[in-house]
N, C-alpha and C positions, 0 to 999 in steps of 0.2 A: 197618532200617539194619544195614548190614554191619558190619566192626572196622574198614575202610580210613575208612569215613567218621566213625564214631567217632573213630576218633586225628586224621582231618582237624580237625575240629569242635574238639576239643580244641586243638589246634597253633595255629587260629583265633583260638579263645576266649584262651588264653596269650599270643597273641601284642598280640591287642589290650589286654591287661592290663598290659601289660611298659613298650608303646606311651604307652599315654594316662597312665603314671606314671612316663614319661622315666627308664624303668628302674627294677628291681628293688633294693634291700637287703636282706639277712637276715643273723643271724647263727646261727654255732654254739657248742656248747661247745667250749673249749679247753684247753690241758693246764695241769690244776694247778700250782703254785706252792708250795715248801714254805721258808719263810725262818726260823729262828730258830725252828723249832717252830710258827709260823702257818700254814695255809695260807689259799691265796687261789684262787680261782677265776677263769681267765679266758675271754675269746671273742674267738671270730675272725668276722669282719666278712669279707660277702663279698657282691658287689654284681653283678649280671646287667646288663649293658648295651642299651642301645635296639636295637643290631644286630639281635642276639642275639629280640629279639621279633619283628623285620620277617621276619626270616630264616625265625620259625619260623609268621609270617602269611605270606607267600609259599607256604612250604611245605606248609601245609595247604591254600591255594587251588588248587596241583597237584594233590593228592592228591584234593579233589574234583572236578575237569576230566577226570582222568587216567579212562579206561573200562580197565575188568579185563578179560582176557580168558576167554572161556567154555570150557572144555575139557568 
């Protein structure tokens, strides 16, 4: 396997993941907080939408269709 089909495979794999859990959530860390000498730690929330995995299942089914050409 080449790396075109690799990152197909992958784009596939992602996409159907994103798909069958009607999107993604994750969070990050986010910027401290320092109030009266406490601090606090917070996150930020950020969520991948269903498009977002069609788009990138699509894209990978190109990607494996698609013939390279042979120089």
């Amino acid at each position: 396997m080449n790396t075109k089909n690799v990152i197909a495979v992958a784009l596939i794999a992602l996409g159907i993941v994103v798909l069958a859990s009607l999107g993604l959530t994750f969070t990050t860390p986010g910027k401290p907080i320092e109030v009266l000498g406490f601090h606090f730690g917070t996150t930020d929330s950020h969520f991948i939408p269903p498009i977002a995995g069609a788009l990138a299942l699509v894209g990978g089914i190109v990607l494996l269709l698609v013939k390279t050409k042979k120089v």
